[in-house]
N, C-alpha and C positions, 0 to 999 in steps of 0.2 A: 349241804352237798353242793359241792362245786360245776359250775353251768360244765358240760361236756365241750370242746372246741373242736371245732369242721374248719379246716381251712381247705379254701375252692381257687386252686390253679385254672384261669382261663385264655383259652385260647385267645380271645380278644374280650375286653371293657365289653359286657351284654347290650344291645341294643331292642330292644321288646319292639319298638316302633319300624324295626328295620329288617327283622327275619324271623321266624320262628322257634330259634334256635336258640334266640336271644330272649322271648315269654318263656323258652323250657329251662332256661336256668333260672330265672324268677321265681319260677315256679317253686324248682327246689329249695332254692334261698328260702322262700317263704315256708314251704314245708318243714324246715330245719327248724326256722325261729320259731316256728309253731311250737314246736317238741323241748323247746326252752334252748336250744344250742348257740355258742357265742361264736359269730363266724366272722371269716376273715377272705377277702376276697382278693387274690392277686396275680398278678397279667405285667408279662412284657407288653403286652401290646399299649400305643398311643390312644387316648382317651380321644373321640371327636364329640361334639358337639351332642351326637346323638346316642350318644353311650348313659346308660340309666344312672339314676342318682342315686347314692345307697343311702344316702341320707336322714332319710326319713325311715329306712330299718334296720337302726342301729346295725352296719354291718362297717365293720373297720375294710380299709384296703390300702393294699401293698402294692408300691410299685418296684417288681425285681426284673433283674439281668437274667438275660441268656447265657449259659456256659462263662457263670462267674460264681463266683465260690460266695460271694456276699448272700446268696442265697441258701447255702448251708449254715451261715450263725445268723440267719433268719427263721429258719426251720427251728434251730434250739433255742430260739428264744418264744419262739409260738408255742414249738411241742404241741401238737395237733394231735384229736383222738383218732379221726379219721380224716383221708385226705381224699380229695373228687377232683381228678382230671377231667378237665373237660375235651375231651374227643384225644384219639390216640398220638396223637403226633405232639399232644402236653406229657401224654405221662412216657413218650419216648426220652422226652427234654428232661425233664425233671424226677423220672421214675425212680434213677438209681440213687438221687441226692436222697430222696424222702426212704428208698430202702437203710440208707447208708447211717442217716443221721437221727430217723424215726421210724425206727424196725417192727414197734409194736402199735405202729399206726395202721387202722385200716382202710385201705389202699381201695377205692371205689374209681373207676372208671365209666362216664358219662359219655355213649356214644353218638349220642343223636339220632344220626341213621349211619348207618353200616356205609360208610364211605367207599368199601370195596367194591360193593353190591351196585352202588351207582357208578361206581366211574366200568365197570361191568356192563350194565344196561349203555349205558353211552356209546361206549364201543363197538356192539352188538348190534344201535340201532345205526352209527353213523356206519357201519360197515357194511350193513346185513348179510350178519354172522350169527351164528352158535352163539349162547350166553358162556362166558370164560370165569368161572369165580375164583380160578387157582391160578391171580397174580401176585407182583411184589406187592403191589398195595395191601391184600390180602394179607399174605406173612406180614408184613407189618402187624397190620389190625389184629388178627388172631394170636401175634403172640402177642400184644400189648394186653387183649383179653385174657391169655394165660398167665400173665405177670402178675395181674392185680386180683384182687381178693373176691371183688364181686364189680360186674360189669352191668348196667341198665342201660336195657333195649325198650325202645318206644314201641317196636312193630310185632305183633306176633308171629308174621310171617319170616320175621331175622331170628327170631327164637330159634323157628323151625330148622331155617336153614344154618344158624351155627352146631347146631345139636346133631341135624342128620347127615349134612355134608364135610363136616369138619371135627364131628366128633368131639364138642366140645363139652363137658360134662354139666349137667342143671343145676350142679350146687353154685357155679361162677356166674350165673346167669339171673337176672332177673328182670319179669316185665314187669316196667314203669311208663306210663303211654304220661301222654298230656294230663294235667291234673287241674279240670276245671270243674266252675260254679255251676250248683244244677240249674235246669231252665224251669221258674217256677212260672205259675199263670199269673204273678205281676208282673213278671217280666215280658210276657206273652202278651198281654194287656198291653204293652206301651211299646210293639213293634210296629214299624212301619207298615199302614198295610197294603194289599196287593196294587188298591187302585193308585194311593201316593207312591207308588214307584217307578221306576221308567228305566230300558237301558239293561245293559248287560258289561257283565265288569271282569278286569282281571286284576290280581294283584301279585306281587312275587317281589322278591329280592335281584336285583340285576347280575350280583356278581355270581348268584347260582346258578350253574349251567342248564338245567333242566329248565327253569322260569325262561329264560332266555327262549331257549328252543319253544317254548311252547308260544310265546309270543310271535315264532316268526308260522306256527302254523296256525294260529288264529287267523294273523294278517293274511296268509297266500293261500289258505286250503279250507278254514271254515267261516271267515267273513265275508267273503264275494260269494259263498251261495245262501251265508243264513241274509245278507241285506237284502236278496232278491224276493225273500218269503216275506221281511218283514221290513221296506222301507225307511218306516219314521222310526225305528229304533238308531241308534250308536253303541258302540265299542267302546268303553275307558278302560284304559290299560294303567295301573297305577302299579309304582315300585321303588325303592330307595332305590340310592346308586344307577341311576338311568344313564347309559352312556349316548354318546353321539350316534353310533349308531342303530338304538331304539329310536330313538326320538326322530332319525328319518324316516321311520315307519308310518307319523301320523300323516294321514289326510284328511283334511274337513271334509270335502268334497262326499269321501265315503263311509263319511262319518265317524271314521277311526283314529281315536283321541289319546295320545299318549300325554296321563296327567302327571307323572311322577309320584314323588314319596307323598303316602296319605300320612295325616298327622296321626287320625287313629282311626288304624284296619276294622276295626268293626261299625266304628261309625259312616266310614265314608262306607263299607259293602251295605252296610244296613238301607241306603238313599236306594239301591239298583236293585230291580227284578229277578235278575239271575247269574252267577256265575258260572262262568264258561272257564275251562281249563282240560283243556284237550295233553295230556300231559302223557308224551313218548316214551321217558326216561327218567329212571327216579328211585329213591330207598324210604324208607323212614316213612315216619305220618305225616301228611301234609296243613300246616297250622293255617292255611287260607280255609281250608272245609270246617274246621274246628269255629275259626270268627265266622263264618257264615251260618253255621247251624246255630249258633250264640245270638245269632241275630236277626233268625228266621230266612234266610236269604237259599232257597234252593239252588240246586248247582248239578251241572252236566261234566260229567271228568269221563277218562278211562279208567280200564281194569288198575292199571297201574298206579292213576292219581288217588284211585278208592281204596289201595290194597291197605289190607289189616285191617280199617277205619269198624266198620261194618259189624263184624263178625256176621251171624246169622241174621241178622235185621236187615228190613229193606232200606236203601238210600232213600240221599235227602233231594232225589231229582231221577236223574238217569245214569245210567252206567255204559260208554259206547265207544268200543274199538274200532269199527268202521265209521269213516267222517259222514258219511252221506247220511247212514243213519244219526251222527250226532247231531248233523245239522237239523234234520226233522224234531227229532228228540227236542232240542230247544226251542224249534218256534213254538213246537207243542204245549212245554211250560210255558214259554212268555206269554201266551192268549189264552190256555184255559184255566181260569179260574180254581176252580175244583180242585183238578190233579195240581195245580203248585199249593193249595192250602194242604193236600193230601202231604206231600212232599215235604213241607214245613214240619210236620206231624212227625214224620219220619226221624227227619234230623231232632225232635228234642230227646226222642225214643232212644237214640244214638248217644247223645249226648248226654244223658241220667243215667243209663244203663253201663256205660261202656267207660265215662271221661269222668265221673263225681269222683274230687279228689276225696271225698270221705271215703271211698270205697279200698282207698290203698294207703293212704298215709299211716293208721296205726298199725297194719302187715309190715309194711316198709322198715318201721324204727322196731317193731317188736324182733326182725330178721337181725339185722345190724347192731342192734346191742345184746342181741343174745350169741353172738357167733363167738363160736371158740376159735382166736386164729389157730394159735399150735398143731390143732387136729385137722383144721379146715386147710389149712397150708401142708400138712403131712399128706391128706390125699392128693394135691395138687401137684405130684410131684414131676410134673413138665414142667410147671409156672416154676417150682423152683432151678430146674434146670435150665429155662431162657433167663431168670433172674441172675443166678451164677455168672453165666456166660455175657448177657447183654450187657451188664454191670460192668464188667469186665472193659468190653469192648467200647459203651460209649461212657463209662468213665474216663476212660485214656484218651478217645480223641474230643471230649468236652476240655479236659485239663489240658490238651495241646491244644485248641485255641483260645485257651483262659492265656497262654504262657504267649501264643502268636500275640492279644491283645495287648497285652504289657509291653510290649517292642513297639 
């Protein structure tokens, strides 16, 4: 029997060392080869330096054009069983080529975190306003979700809100969170412990707005009152992509150290006491809490940095929308003993119960090779109606600047 073929449109070359976003397609990659699948990975986007090596898992990759047809007798020469957009503004690009050319491919859509939902929150907190969910960015997203076959949501709380705000039906739907290793007692055994650590950390991606934001409220709103509870501590701020101005943020003086890109996120959190991420604005699961509970490393967020992670279990530290109380909150972990081993505790609870990819990977392939498209596409009969239609429309203006490009 012939290995089944996944080929995986991405928005950019994955970077695992660099975002979250970039371990969750690893993740699937990995999950795929598991299941025997011959996959094929490919991206407009420019390869940098810190773009993962597929090397070493047997994964072929392609490098194709934007709005050039070379990618259509690409498609027919792969002939893909199913195909995974990674986040919606791929399968905008490439939706209609893979309807066009591989009609009985099924068509999965990888959203991360609901992009609408943040730049949502964003605006809401830079405005203080009303939460808005019914933008263009939204149409966009929702119909790119009704297009494809079946879409994976990391959060449960976007389950919720596509389903009861948007009416989007359970069958297109499914929740796929982060898919890690469980935390055994060797692993537990060789953490850092409380007294080898020191310091309190952040880490994030730069070019993600929400990391950004939350770095300037560490710096202005909760580091000048947690240094005053706890002197001989520091601040490290670590993150790929650090621009100029981050890095005028640091002060020795007050301890506050912007280190840039850690080589590897669980190792560099694993050295520090506690992470601090006081986080405004945001969608999706946050993969900094994921390496820290991996790594034993308690942590203080808000409602919003914690949302979904959780479910009914307690956190792996504190949970705190007013700063003043967050500030307490953390000197509390960083000095007593106790409540941060309690804390620790917490997060493997979190992380066996809620993140063991054994827990989803044989539901995951039993759903997607049992699906009938004909019938599953016959109830979907919006997805076919924006299919019709958007086929239509960005067929014709991708083929007028296929035709600009030639000039």
């Amino acid at each position: 029997m012939n290995a089944k073929k996944l080929l995986i449109i991405g928005l950019v070359w994955p970077e695992p060392t660099s975002s979250a976003a970039g371990t969750r397609m690893i993740q699937l990659v990995d999950l795929f080869l598991q299941k025997g699948y011959q996959i094929t990975f490919a991206s407009a986007a420019s390869k940098s330096v810190f773009s993962f090596d597929f090397a070493g898992r047997n994964v072929a990759e392609q490098e194709i054009k934007l709005n050039d047809e070379s990618f259509n007798s690409f498609l027919k020469v792969c002939n893909p069983d199913i195909v995974l957009f990674d986040r919606f503004m791929v399968e905008e690009q490439y939706g209609w080529r893979v309807q066009q050319e591989c009609p009985n491919a099924l068509r999965i859509l990888d959203t991360e975190d609901l992009h609408f939902l943040r730049v949502a929150r964003q605006q809401s907190d830079k405005k203080s306003q009303g939460l808005n969910l019914f933008s263009d960015t939204a149409k966009r997203e929702i119909a790119s979700i009704l297009r494809c076959d079946l879409s994976l949501i990391i959060s449960e709380v976007e389950m919720e809100i596509l389903k009861e705000k948007f009416n989007i039906n359970h069958s297109l739907l499914y929740y796929l969170p982060f898919l890690e290793r469980e935390i055994t007692l060797e692993l537990v055994n060789n953490w850092v412990s409380f007294e080898e650590r020191a310091d309190f950390i952040f880490i994030g991606n730069f070019l993600h707005k929400p990391n950004w934001n939350t770095v300037q409220t560490l710096k202005t709103k909760i580091w000048p009152a947690l240094r005053k509870k706890l002197p001989n501590a520091s601040m490290h701020i670590y993150g790929s992509y650090v621009s100029q101005k981050v890095l005028q943020l640091e002060n020795k003086n007050e301890k506050f150290f912007i280190r840039g890109r850690a080589k590897n996120a669980q190792e560099t959190i694993a050295k520090h006491r506690i992470l601090l991420a006081p986080i405004q604005f945001g969608a999706g699961v946050k993969g900094k809490f994921i390496d820290a509970m991996q790594t034993g490393t308690p942590s203080v967020t808000t409602e919003i940095g914690a949302e979904a992670m959780k479910g009914a279990l307690d956190w792996n530290g504190f949970i705190e929308d007013d700063l003043e109380a967050f500030v307490n909150k953390a000197a509390i972990l960083y000095e007593d003993k106790t409540e941060w081993l309690f804390a620790q505790k917490n997060g493997i609870q979190i992380i066996n119960q809620r993140y063991s990819a054994q827990h989803f990977i044989d539901d995951f392939i039993t759903i997607i090779e049992n699906l009938d498209l004909t019938i599953h596409r016959q109830k979907n009969f919006y997805g076919q109606i924006l299919n019709h239609h958007t086929v239509q429309s960005t067929k014709y203006m991708s083929l007028w600047i296929e035709e600009k490009n030639r000039k």
